[in-house]
Each structure stands twice: as C-alpha cells, then as structure tokens.
VODREN-938750 format. One record per residue: residue number from 1; residue in three letters; x, y, z of N, C-alpha, C, O in turn. Coordinates in steps of 0.05 Angstrom, whole numbers, always signed. Layout:
<sites>
SITE resi resn    nc1    nc2    nc3   cac1   cac2   cac3    cc1    cc2    cc3    oc1    oc2    oc3
SITE  NUM  ala      X      Y      Z      X      Y      Z      X      Y      Z      X      Y      Z
...
</sites>
This chain:
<sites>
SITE resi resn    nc1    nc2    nc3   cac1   cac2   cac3    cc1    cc2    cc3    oc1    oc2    oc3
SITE    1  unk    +25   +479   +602     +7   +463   +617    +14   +433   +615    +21   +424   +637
SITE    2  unk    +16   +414   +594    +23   +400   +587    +51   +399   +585    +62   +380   +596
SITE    3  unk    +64   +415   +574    +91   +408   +571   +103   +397   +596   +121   +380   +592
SITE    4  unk    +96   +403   +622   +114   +397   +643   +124   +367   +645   +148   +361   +647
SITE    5  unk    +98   +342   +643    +95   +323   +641   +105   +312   +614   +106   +288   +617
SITE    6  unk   +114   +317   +586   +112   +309   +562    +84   +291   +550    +88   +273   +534
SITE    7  unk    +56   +295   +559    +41   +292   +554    +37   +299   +520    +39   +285   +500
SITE    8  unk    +32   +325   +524    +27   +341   +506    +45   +324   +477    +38   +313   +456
SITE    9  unk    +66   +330   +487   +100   +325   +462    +86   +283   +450    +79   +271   +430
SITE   10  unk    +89   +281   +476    +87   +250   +472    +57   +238   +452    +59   +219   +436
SITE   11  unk    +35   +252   +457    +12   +254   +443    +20   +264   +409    +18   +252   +388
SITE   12  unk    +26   +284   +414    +36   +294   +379    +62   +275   +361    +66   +270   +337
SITE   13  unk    +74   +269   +381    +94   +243   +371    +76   +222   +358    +76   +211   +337
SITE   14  unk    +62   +221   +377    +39   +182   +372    +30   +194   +346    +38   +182   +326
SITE   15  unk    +15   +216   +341     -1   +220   +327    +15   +217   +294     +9   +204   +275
SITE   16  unk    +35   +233   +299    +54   +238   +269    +62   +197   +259    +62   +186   +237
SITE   17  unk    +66   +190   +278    +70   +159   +275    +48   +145   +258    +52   +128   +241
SITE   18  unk    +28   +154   +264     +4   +135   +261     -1   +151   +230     +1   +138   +209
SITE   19  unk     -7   +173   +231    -17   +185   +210    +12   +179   +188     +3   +184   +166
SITE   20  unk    +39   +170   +184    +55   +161   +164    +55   +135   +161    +66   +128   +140
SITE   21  unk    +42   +111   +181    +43    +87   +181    +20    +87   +161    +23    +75   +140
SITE   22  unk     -6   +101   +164    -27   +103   +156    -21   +106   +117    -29    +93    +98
SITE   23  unk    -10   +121   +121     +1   +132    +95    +17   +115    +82    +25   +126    +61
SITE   24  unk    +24    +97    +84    +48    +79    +77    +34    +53    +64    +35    +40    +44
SITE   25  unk    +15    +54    +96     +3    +28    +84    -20    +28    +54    -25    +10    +39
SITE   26  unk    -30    +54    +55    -47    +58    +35    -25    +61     +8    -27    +48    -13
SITE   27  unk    -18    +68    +10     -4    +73    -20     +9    +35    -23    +14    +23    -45
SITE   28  unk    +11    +30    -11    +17     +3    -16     -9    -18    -30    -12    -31    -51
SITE   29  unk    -24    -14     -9    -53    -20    -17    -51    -14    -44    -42    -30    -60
SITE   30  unk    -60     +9    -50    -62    +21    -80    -42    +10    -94    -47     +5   -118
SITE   31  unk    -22     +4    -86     -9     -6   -113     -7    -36   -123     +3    -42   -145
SITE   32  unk    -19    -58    -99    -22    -82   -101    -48    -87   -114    -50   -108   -127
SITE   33  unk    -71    -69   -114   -101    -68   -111    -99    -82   -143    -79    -82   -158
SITE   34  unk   -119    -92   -147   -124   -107   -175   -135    -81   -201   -128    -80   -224
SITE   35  unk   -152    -63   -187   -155    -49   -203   -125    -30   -210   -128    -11   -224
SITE   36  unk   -102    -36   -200    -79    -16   -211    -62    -31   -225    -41    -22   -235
SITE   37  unk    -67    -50   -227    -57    -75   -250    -71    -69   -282    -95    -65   -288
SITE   38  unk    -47    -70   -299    -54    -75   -332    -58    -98   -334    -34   -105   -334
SITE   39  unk    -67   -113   -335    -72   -137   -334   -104   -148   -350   -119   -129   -354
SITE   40  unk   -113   -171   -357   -132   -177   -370   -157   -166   -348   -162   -169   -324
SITE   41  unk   -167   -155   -367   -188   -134   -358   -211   -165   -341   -207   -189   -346
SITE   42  unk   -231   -157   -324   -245   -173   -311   -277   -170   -319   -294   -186   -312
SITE   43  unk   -282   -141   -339   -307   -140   -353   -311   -157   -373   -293   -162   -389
SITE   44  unk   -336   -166   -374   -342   -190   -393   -348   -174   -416   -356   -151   -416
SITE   45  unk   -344   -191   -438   -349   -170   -472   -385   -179   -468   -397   -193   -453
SITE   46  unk   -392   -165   -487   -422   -171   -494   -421   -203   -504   -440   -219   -500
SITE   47  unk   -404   -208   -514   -415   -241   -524   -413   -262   -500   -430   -280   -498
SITE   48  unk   -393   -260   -482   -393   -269   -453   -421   -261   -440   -441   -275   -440
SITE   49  unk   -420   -249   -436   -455   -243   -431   -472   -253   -437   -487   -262   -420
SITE   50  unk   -479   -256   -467   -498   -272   -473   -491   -311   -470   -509   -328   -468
SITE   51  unk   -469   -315   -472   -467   -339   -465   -473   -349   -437   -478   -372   -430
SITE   52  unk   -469   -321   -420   -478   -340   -389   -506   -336   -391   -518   -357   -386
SITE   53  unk   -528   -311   -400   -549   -315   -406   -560   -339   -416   -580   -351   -406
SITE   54  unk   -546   -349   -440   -563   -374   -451   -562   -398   -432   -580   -412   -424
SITE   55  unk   -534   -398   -426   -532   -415   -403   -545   -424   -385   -551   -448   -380
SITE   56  unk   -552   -396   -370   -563   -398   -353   -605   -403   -357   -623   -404   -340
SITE   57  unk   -604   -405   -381   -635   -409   -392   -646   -387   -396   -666   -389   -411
SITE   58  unk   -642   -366   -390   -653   -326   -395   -665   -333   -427   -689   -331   -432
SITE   59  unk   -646   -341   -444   -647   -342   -468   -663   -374   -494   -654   -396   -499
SITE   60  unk   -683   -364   -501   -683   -383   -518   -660   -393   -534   -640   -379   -533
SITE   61  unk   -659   -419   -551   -642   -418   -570   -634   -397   -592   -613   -386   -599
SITE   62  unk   -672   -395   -600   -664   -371   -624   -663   -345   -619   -656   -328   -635
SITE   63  unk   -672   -339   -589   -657   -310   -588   -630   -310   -585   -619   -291   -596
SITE   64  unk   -613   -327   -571   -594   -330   -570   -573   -334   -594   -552   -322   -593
SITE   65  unk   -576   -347   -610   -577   -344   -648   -572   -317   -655   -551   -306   -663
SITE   66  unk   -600   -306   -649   -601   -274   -669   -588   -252   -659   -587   -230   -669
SITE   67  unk   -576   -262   -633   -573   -238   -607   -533   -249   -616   -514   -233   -615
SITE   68  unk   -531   -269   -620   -501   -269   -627   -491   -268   -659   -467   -268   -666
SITE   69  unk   -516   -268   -679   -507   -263   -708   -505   -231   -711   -497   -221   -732
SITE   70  unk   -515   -214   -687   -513   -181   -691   -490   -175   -680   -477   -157   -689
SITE   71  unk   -481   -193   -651   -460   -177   -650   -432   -190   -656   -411   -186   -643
SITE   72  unk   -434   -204   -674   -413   -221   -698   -419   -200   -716   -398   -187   -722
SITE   73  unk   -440   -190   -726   -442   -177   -748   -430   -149   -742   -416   -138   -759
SITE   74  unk   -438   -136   -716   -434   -102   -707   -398   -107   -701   -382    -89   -706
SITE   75  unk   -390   -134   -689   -365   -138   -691   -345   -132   -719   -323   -121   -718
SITE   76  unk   -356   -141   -737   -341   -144   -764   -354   -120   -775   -343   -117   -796
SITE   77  unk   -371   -102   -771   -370    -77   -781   -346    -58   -773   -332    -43   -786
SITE   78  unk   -349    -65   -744   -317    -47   -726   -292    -54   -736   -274    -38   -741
SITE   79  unk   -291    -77   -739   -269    -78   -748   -265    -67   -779   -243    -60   -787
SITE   80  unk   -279    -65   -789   -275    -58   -816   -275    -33   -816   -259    -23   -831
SITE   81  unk   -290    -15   -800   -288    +10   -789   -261    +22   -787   -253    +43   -798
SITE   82  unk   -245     +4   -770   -225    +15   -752   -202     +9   -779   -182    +22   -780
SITE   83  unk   -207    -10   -798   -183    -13   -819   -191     +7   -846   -176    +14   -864
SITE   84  unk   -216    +14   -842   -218    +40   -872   -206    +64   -855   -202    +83   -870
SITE   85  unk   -198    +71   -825   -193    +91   -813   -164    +93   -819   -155   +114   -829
SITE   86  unk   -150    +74   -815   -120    +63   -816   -113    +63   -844    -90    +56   -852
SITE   87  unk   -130    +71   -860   -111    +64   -895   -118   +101   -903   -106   +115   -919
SITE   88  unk   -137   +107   -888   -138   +138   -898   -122   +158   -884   -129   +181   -887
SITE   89  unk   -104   +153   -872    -79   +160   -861    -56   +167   -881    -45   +146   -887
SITE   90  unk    -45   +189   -893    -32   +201   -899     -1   +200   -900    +11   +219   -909
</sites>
C-alpha cells in the first residue's frame, strides 16, 4: 500500500533517526548531569544547617549553643567510634 510511494520506508527511516539522536543525546545528558559527578557533595552537614538557621534568626543564641555543643559532641563520639573499630582489626 505504502510501499509504492516510499511513504511507508521513508516514515520508518525518520523514525529510527530520531529515536538514536534521542538516545545519544540522553546519555550525554546523564553523563554531564551534576548528580553523575564525584565531586563535593551539595548536601549541607547538620552543622551547616544550623548555622543558616541561626542566621537566619529560627534560632536563639542559646539554642543555637546547645544544638552545636551536641553535635560537636555526637561528632567526636563518631569519630572515636570509627577509630576503636579500626584498632580491633586483626
């Protein structure tokens, strides 16, 4: 039906074109995209956090105080954590 004209042929041509351009360009995408980069992470730690909080006034002084002597404190427990893990290694 189609074939006589190359309608048909010419349509499935366009199509295979578009659908590998399509394809090309995405994987490109993906590989420029920021999230596919090792790179310095863009999540803020919890103490970043509370500094734009205080900043931003959310925070009294002294919550702001008590809310960064815990996680100085829960900090230096981890770490101490992660170095009694490393000496009981074999």
């Amino acid at each position: 039906m189609f074939f006589d004209h190359g309608y048909y042929m010419g349509g499935m041509h366009a199509f295979w074109w578009l659908f590998w351009l399509v394809l090309v360009v995405a994987f490109v995408y993906a590989a420029r995209s920021p999230a596919g980069r090792t790179g310095r992470s863009t999540r803020e730690s919890p103490l970043e956090i509370l500094q734009r909080r205080f900043a931003k006034g959310e925070l009294s002084p002294e919550a702001y105080e008590q809310a960064k002597a815990l996680l100085e404190r829960d900090a230096g427990k981890v770490k101490s954590d992660e170095s009694s893990l490393g000496s009981d290694k074999t």
